[in-house]
LOTORGU-335862 format. One record per residue (C-alpha): residue number from 1; x, y, z. Coordinates in Angstrom, 2 decimals, decimal comma. Layout:
N
[rec NUM [X Y Z]]
...
***
This chain:
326
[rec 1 [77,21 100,04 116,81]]
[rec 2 [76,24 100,57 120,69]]
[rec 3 [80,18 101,34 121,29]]
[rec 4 [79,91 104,13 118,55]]
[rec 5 [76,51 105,38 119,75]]
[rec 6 [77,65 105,80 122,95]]
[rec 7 [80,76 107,34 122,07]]
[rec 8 [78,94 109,93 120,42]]
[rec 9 [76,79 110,51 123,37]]
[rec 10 [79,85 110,79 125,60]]
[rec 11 [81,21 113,59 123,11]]
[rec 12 [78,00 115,22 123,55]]
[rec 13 [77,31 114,79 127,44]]
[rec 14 [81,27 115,39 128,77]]
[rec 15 [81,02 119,14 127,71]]
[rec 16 [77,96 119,30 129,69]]
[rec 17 [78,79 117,11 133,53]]
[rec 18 [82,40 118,99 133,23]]
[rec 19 [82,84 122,73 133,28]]
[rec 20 [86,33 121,52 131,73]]
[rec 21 [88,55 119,30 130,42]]
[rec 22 [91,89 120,71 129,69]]
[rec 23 [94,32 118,10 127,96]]
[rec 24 [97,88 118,13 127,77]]
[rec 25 [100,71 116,32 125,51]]
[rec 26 [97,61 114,96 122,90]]
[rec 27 [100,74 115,16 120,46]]
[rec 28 [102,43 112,73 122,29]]
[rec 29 [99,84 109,81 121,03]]
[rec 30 [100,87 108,26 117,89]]
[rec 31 [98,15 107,96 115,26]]
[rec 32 [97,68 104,96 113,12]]
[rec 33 [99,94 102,86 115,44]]
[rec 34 [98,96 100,55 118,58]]
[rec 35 [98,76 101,97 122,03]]
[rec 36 [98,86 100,92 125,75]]
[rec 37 [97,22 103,77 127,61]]
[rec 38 [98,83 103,25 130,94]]
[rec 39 [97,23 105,17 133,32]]
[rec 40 [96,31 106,28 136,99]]
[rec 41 [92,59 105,23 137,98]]
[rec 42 [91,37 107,53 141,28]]
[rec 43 [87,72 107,62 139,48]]
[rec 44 [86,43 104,27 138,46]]
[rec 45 [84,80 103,78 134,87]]
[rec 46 [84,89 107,50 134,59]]
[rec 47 [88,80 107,65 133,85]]
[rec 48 [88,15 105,10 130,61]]
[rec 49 [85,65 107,47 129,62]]
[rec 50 [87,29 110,65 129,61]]
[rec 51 [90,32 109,16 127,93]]
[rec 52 [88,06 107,68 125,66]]
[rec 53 [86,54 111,41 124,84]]
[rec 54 [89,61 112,08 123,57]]
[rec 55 [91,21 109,57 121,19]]
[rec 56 [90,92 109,05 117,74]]
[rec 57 [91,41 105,19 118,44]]
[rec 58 [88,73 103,07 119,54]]
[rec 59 [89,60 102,10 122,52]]
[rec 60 [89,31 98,55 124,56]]
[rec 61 [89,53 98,90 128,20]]
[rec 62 [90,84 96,41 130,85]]
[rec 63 [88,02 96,06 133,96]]
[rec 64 [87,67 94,19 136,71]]
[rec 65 [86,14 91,15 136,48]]
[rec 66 [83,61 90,75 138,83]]
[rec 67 [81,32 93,32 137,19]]
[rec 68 [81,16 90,72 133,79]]
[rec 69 [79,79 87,88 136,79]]
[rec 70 [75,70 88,86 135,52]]
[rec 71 [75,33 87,38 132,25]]
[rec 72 [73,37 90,44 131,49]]
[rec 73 [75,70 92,92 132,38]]
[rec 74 [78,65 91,05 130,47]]
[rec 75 [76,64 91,90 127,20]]
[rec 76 [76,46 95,48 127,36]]
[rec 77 [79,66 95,79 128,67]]
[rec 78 [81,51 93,86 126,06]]
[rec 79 [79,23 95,73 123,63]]
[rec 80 [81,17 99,13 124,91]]
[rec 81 [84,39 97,07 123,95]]
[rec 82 [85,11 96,70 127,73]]
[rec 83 [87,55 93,18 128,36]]
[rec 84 [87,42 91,73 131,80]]
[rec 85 [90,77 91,00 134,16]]
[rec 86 [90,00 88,10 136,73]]
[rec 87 [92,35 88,20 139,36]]
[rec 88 [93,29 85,01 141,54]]
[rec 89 [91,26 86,10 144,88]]
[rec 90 [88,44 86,29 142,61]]
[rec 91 [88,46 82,38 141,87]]
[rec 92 [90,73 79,45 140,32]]
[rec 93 [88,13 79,22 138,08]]
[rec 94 [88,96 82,22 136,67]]
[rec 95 [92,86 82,11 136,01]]
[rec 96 [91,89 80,05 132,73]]
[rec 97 [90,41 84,25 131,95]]
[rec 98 [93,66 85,53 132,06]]
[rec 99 [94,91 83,82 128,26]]
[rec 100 [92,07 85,54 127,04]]
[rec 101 [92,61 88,69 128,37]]
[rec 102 [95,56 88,62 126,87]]
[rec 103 [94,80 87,63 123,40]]
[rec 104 [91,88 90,38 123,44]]
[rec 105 [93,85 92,98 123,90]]
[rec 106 [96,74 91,84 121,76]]
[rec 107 [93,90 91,27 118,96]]
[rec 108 [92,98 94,71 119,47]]
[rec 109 [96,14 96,19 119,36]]
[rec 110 [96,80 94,34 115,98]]
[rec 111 [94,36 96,57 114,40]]
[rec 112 [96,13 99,70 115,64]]
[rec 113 [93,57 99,89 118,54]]
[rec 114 [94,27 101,68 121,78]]
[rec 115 [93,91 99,35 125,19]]
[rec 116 [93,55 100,94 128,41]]
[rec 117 [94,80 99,52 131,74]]
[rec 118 [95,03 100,84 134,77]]
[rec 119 [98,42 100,22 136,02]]
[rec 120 [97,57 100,92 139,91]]
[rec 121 [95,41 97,93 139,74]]
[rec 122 [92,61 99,32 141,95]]
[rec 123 [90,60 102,18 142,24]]
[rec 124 [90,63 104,75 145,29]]
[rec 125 [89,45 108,20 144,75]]
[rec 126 [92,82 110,05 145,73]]
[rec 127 [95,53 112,66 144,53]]
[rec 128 [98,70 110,17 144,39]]
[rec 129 [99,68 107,78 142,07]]
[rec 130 [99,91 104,28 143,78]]
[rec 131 [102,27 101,27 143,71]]
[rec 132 [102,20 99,64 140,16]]
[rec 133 [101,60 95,92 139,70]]
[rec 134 [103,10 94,19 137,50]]
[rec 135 [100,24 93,74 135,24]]
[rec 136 [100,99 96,19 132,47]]
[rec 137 [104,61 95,30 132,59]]
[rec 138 [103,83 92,24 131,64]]
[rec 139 [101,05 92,71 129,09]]
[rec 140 [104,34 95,29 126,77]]
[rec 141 [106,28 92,00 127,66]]
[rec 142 [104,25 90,26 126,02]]
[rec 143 [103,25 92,15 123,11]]
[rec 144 [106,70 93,11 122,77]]
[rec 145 [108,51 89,64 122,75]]
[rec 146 [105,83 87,12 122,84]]
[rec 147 [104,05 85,37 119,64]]
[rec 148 [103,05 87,58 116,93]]
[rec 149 [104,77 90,36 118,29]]
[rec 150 [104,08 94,03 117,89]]
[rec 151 [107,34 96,28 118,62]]
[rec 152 [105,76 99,34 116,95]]
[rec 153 [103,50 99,37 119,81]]
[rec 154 [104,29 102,38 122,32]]
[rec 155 [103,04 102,80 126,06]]
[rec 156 [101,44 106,00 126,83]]
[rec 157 [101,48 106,65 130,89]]
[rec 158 [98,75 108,83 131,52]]
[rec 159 [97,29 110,92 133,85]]
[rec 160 [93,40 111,83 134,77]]
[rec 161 [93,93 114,39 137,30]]
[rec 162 [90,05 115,49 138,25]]
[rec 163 [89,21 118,87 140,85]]
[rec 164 [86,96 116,35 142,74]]
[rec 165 [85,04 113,16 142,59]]
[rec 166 [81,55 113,67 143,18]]
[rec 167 [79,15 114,77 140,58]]
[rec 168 [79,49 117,46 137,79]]
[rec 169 [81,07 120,89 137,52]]
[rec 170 [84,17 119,78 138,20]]
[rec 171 [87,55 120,89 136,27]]
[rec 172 [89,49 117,95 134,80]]
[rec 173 [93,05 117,68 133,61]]
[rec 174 [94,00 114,69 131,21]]
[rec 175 [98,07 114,60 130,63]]
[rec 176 [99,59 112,54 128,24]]
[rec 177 [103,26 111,21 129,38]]
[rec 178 [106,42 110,56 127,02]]
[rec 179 [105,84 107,23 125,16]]
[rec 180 [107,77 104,36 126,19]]
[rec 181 [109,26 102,44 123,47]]
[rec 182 [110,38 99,00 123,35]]
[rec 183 [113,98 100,10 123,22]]
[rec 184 [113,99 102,37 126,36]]
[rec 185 [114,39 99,21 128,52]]
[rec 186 [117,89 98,59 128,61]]
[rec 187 [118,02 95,13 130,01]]
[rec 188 [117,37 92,29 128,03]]
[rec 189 [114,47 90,48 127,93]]
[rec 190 [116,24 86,98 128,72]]
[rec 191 [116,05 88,63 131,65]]
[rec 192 [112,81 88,14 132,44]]
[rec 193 [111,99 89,87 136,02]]
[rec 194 [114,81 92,67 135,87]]
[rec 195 [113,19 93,49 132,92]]
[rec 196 [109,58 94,35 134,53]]
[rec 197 [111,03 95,98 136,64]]
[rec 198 [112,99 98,74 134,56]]
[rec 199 [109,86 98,88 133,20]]
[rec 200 [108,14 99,37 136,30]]
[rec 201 [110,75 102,21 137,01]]
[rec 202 [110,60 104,14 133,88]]
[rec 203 [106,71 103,93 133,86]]
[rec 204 [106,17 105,09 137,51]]
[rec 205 [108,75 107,78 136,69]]
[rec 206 [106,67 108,90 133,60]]
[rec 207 [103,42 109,13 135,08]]
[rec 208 [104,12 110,71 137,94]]
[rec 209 [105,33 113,52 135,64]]
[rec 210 [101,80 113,98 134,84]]
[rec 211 [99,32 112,96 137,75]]
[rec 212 [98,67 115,50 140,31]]
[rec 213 [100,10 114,51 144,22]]
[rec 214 [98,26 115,61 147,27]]
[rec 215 [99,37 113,88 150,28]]
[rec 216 [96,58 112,37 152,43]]
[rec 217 [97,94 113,76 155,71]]
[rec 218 [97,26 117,72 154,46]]
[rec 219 [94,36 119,30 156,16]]
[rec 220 [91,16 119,77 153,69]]
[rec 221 [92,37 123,74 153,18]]
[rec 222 [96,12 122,94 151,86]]
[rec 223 [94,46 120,27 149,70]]
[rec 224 [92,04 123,08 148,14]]
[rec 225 [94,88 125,70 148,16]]
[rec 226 [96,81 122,82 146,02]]
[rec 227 [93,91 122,21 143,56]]
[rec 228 [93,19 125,31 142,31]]
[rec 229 [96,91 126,47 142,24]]
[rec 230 [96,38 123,12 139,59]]
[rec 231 [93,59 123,86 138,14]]
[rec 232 [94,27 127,95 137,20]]
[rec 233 [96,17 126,42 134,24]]
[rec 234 [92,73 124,77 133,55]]
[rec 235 [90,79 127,85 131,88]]
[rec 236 [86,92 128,07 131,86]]
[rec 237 [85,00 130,68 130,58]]
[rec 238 [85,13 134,23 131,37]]
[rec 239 [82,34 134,40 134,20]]
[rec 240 [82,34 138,10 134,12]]
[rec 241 [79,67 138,15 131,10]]
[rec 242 [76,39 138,79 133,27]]
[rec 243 [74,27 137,44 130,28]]
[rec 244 [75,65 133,99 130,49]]
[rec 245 [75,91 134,00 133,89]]
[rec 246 [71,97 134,72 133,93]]
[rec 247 [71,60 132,15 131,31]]
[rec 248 [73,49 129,86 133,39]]
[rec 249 [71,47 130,51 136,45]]
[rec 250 [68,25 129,80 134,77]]
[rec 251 [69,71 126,36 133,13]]
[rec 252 [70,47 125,35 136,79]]
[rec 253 [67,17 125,86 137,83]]
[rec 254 [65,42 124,14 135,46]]
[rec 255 [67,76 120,96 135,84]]
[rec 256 [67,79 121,37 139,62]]
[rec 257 [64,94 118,92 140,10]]
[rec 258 [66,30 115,99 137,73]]
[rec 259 [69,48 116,06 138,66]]
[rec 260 [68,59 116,04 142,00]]
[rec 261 [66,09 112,64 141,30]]
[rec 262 [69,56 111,51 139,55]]
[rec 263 [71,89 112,35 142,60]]
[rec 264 [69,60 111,16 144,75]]
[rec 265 [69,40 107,72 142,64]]
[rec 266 [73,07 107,20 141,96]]
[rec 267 [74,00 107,78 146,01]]
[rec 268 [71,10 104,62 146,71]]
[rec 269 [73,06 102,33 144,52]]
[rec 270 [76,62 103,50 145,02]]
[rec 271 [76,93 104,87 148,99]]
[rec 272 [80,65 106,50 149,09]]
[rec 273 [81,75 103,79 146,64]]
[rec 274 [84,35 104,81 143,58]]
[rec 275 [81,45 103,94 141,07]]
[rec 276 [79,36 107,38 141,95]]
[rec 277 [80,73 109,80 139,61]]
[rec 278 [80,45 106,81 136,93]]
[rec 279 [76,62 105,65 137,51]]
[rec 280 [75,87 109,16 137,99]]
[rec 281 [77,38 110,53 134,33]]
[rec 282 [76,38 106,92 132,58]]
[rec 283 [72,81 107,44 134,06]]
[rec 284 [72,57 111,30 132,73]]
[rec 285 [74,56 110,39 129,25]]
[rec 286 [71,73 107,71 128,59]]
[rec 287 [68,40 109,03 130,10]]
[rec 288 [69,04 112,74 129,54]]
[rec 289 [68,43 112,64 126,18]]
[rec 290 [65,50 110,35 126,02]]
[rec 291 [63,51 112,53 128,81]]
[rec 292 [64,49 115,95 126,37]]
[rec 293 [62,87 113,76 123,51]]
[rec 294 [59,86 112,77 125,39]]
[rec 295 [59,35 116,52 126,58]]
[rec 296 [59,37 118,02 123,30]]
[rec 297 [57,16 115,55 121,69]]
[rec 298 [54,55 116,37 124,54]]
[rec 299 [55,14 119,87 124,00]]
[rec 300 [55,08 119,29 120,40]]
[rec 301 [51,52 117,70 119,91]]
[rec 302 [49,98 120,44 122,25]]
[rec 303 [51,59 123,89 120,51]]
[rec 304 [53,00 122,75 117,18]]
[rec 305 [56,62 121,15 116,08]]
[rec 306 [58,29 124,21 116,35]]
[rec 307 [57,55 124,94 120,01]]
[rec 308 [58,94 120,96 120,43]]
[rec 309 [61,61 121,31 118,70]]
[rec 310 [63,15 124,66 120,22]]
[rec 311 [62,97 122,66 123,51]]
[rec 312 [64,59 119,97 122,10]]
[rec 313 [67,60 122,16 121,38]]
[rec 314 [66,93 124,78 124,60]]
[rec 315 [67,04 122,15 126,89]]
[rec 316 [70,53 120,35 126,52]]
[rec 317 [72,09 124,38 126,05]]
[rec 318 [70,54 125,93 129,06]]
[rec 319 [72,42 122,67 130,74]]
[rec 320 [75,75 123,55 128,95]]
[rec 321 [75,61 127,18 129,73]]
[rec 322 [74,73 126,06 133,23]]
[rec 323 [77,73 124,09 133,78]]
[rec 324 [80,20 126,74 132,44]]
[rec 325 [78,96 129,68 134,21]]
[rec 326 [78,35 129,36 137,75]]
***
């Protein structure tokens, strides 16, 4: 029930942190079939939830381990249908984790479920794809060949391509790759190595067809130029209506001070780390709505349900408006 909840609440709060989200290729994910997103990851838990935003699927995403180490913190994580990866440098006393990794997601994917990996491995917040592991190689391998096998499954290499990667406002542009299918690898699978890396080959090719490269080198200016050449094919509203822009104004205002407390908040526990934009939206998704409840009850005791209930609703629309018309 907490996965759906907050699913919902994602559906609600993405339209308001992002003044967009344009996707591409959505036609290009088979329904009522299992699916290995394969995809970039420059933006931490954020890129599970915006592909998440998106799917019909529920979806089961691969994370890195050390974040399950609080007993605490492994609850509502696994609640959000989140399944750890251990990797060695972590601890031998992990390795035994990596069976059950396995069996997690291929349990998921039994019931047509989407799993989402990261195929980079890490996270840095950055316009390139990087080196693939091996990792989701060997997971299709696996689902592919290994017991109880699954060759209707397809890979989806996708790409979260975002404007920037600090805080809300931001344009973001979600591409869906061509599917790879268990026959596109031409070498056999007695041939155990060769064949992760055909794999390997035909994945990197495929999303890089769909992430967004800025090379590190380029001064801050060519990197801009490059961005919003990007993003023009990303559409937001038409800013010239001077009602909605004044609407939009006003919503700003009135949010300034909480999402500054918020900022503010989210900077203590993160510092420069890949995790801000993710605290940030997961703190705003959750609290938000509770502090626009607690408002309008106050309001509603002292001038009537009405008055409580309009702010209920203004509140959450000034922010929307806000984020669309700057």
């Amino acid at each position: 029930m907490f996965f759906y909840f907050s699913r919902f609440l994602v559906r609600l709060a993405l339209p308001i942190y992002l003044k967009k989200l344009c996707v591409s290729n959505f036609n290009r994910v088979p329904k009522g079939s299992p699916i290995l997103i394969a995809s970039n990851h420059p933006d931490s838990f954020f890129d599970a939830v915006v592909i998440g935003s998106v799917l019909r699927h529920p979806i089961h995403t691969l994370t890195r381990g050390d974040v399950f180490k609080k007993p605490a913190a492994a609850f509502w994580l696994r609640q959000i249908k989140l399944i750890p990866v251990f990797r060695g440098s972590e601890g031998r006393q992990y390795l035994k984790n990596h069976d059950v990794t396995a069996q997690e997601s291929h349990d998921a994917l039994k019931k047509n479920d989407a799993v989402v990996v990261f195929s980079e491995g890490i996270c840095v917040n950055e316009w390139r794809l990087r080196p693939l592991g091996k990792g989701t190689a060997r997971m299709a391998y696996k689902i592919w060949f290994g017991d109880d096998a699954l060759p209707e499954m397809k890979v989806i290499p996708t790409g979260v391509n975002y404007e920037n990667f600090r805080g809300s406002g931001k344009r973001v542009a979600l591409k869906f790759g061509n599917p790879i299918s268990q026959a596109d690898i031409v070498m056999s699978p007695n041939e155990y190595e060769k064949w992760l890396r055909e794999f390997n080959e035909i994945l990197e090719k495929r999303m890089n067809e769909v992430i967004l490269t800025i090379p590190a080198e380029l001064p801050a200016q060519e990197q801009k130029s490059i961005l919003n050449a990007y993003f023009n094919e990303c559409e937001t509203p038409d800013r010239s209506n001077i009602l909605l822009k004044g609407i939009g104004w006003i919503g700003r205002i009135v949010h300034a001070p909480l999402y500054s407390f918020f900022k503010k908040k989210t900077a203590r526990l993160t510092g420069k780390s890949v995790f801000y934009d993710s605290v940030l939206f997961g703190m705003l998704m959750y609290i938000y709505p509770a502090i626009v409840g607690i408002l309008a009850i106050i309001l509603g005791a002292f001038a009537g349900w009405q008055a409580g209930l309009a702010l209920f609703v203004a509140l959450p629309v000034l922010a929307w408006v806000g984020s669309k018309y700057r």
